[in-house]
N, C-alpha and C positions, 0 to 999 in steps of 0.2 A: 502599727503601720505594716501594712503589706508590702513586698518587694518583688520585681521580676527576677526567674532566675534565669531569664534571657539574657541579660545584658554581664552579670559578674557569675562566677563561679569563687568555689573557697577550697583553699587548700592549707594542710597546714603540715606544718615542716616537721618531722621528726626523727632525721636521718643524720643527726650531727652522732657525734663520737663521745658524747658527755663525759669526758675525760675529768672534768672540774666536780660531777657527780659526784662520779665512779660508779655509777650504773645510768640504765636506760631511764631517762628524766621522763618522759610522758606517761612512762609505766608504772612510775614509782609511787608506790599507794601514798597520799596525803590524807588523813585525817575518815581513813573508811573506803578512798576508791582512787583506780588512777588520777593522775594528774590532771592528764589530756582528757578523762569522761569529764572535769567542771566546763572546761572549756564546750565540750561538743554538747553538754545540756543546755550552756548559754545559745549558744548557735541554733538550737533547735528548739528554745523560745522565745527565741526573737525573728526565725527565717521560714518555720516550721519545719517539720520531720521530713521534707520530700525537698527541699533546697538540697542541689549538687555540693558534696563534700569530699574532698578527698586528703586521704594520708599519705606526704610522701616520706619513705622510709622505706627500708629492706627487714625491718624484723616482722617477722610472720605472726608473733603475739597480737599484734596488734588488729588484728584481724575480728580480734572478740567484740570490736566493736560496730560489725557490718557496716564498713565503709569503704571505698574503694583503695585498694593501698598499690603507690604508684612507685615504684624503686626510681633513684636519680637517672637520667639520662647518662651522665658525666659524674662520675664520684669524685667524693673527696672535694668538693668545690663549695661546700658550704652554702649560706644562705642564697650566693649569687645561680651555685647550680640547680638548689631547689627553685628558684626563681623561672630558670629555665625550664625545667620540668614543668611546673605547671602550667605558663604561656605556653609551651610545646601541645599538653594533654587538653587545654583548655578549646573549649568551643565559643567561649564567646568573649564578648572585644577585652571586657576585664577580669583580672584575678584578685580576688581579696588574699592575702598574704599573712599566715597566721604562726606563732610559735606555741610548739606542745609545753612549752614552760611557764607560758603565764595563764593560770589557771584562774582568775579570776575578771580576765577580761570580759567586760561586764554590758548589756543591753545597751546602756546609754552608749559606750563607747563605738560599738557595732554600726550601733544606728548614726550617727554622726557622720564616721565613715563613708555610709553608703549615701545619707541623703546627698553628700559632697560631689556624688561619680556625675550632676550635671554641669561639673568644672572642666568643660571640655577641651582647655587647651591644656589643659595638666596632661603630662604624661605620666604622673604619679599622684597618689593622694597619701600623705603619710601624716600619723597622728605624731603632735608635739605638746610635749610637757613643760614647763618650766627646768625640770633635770636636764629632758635628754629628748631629739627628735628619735623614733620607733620604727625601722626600718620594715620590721614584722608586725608593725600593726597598720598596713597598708595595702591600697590599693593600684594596682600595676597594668595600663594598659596593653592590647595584646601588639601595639606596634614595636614594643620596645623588644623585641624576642630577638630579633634578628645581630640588636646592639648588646643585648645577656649575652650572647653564643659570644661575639668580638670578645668582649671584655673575657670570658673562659679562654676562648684561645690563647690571650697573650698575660692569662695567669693575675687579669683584674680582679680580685675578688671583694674589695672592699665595697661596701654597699652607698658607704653615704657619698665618698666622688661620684659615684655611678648616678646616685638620685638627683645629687644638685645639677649633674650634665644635662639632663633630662628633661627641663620644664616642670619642677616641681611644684604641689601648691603641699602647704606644709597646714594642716590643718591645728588650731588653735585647740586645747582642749584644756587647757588650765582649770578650768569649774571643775569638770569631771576629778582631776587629780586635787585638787582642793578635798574635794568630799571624800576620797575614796583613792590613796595615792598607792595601797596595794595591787587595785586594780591593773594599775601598769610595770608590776613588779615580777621580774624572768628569775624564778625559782631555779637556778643553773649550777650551786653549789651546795654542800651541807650547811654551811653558816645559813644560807637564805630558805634554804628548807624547813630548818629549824620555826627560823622567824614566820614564815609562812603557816606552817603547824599551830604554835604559840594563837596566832592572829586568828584561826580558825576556830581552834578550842573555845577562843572566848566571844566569839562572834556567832557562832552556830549554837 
């Protein structure tokens, strides 16, 4: 399926402190190659090579992946300030919202998302699981920018208040995690690295 890249743009966040790591998680080679490259091969066979991408983040490494690499507006503010970064950088009305740690966010999931963006009184389209609604695996209209900066000013940073305030529509995606529940799994410590690796070994 074809998509416009009129209407959404994609960014993806890799400008946290991976303190839980202990090094830079989207960089961190898994099983032969960064993290963040599984991620950006899926995107670029599902949206093709010429759909707008951008990395936000300050480390300059990253750069090896000729992509635009966009520093936060506001540090230190985690998901909410990348959030604002990218409606800030964004030209068009949506931003698909992506994490450099789940590396095996996968076509079907992608696409599900996007067909969704003609839920037009959503102010947000966010993937849920049976686990856990995905704050980063979402899409974020460009009206809501001006309520991201509020909630920074006065040190809101938790994502899911911010989403339920919003006119949510919480997309269903249980099949997909049935079949494939790595799929929606944030590689963010060594324990999960490990199991990530493990699952790869025998799957590749």
């Amino acid at each position: 399926m074809k998509f416009s890249s009129n209407s959404f743009e994609i960014f993806i966040l890799a400008g946290g402190k991976s303190q839980r790591m202990g090094t830079d998680k989207g960089l961190r080679v898994l099983c032969g190659k960064p993290m963040i490259a599984y991620l950006l091969d899926t995107l670029y066979l599902t949206l093709g090579s010429h759909f707008p991408i951008g990395i936000i983040t300050q480390e300059k490494n990253y750069s090896q992946f000729n992509v635009p690499l966009l520093p936060d507006l506001i540090a230190d503010k985690g998901p909410m300030g990348g959030l604002f970064t990218a409606l800030t950088h964004s030209e068009s009305a949506y931003v698909l919202l992506l994490s450099c740690d789940m590396p095996l966010v996968s076509t079907d999931i992608l696409t599900a998302l996007i067909q969704a963006l003609p839920t037009a009184w959503s102010d947000c389209i966010i993937a849920q699981t049976p686990e856990r609604i995905h704050p980063l695996l979402g899409i974020y209209h460009q009206r809501l920018r001006e309520k991201v900066q509020d909630n920074i000013h006065h040190n809101h940073l938790k994502m899911m208040p911010f989403i339920r305030a919003n006119h949510p529509h919480f997309l269903n995606m249980e099949t997909i995690y049935r079949q494939c529940p790595q799929c929606f799994q944030n590689v963010n410590t060594p324990e999960a690295f490990a199991e990530m690796e493990a699952f790869l070994s025998l799957s590749y």
